[in-house]
C-alpha positions as CSV (number, residue, x, y, z in Angstrom):
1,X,0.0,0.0,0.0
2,X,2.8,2.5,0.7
3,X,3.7,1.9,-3.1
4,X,0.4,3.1,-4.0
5,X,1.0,6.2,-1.9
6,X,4.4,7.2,-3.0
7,X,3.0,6.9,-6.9
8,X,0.1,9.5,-6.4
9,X,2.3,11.6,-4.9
10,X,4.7,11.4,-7.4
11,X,2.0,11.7,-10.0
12,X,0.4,14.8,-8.3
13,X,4.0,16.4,-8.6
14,X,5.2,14.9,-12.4
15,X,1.6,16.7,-13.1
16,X,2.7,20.3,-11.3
17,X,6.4,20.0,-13.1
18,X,4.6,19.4,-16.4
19,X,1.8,22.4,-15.8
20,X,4.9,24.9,-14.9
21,X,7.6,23.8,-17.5
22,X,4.1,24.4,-19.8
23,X,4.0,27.7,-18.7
24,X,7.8,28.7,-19.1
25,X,7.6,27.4,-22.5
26,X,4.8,29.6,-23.4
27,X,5.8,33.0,-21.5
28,X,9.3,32.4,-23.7
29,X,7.2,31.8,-26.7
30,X,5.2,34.7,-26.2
31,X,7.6,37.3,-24.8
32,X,10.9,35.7,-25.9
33,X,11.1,36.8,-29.1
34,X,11.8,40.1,-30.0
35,X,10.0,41.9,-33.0
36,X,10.8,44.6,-34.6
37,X,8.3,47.3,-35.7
38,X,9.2,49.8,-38.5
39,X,7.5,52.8,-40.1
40,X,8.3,56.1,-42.0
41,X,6.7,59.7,-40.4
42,X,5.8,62.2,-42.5
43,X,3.6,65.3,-42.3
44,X,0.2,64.7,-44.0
45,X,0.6,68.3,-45.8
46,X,4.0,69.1,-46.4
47,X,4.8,65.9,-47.0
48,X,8.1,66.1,-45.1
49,X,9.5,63.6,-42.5
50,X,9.1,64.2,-39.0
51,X,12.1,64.3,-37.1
52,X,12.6,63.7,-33.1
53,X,8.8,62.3,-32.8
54,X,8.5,59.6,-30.1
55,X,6.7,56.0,-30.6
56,X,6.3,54.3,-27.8
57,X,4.4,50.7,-26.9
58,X,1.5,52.2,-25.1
59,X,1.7,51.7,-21.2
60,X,5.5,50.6,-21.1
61,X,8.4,52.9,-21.0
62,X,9.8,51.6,-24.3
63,X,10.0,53.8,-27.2
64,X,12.5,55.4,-29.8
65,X,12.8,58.9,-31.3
66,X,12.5,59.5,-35.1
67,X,15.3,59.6,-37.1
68,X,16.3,62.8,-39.7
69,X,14.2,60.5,-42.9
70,X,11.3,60.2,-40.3
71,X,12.4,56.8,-39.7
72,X,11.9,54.5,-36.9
73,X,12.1,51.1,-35.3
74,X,11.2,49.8,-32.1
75,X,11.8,46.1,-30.9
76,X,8.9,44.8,-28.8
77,X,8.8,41.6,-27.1
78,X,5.3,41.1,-26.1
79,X,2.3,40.0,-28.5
80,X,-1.3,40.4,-28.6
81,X,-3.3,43.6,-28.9
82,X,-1.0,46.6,-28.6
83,X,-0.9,50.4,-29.1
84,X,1.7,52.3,-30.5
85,X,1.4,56.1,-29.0
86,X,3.4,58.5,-31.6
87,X,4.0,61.9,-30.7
88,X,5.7,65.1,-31.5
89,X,6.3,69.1,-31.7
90,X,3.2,70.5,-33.0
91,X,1.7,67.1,-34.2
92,X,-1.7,65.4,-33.1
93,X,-0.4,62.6,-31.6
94,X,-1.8,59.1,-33.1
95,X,-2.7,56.0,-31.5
96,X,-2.2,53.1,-33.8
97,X,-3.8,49.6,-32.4
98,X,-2.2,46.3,-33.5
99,X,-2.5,42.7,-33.1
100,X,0.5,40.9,-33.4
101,X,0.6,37.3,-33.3
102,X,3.0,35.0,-31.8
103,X,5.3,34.1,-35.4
104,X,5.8,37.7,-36.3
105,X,9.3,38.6,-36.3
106,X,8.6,41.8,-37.9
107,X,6.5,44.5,-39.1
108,X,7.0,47.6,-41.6
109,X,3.9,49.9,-41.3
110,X,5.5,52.1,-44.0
111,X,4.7,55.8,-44.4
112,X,2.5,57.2,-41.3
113,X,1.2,60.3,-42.5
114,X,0.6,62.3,-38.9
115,X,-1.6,65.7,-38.9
């Protein structure tokens, strides 16, 4: 009988090591990977690109200033529904929402014309 016991208790924690070694796998595949998200600003008038504006993942502290083109890119790590907060000198700043799955290892938004 004391066989019996030592297997369910060793079954109870095979089962708890298999749960949590599930759920490091996951939280690495989900915020392990880096991706990087790219994009162009330009004034919706003028045309010209907007240098010094800040993108930032909504609700972090990540983000990256503009380059001289207009140019970014930021590398996230997380996935799922996200918001990317641009803003700048005398520019309505612009929320743009996302999804990004788990297998995107990158994303080019191309020109963002900002107003």
């Amino acid at each position: 009988m004391s066989t019996k016991n030592t297997y369910n208790n060793n079954s109870g924690i095979g089962r708890f090591l298999i749960v949590y070694c599930l759920a490091i796998f996951w939280t690495h595949m989900t915020y392990g990977q880096d991706l990087v998200i790219k994009g162009e600003l330009r004034e919706h008038r003028s045309k010209e690109p907007i240098e010094n504006a800040i993108v930032q993942l909504e609700g972090t502290n990540q983000k990256v200033a503009s380059g001289k083109a207009g140019n970014f890119e930021i590398i996230v790590q997380l996935r799922g529904e996200l918001v990317l907060l641009i803003t700048a000198k005398d520019i309505i700043p612009k929320r743009l929402p996302m999804d990004l799955e788990l297998n995107d290892s990158s994303l080019d938004l191309g020109v963002i014309f900002l107003d």
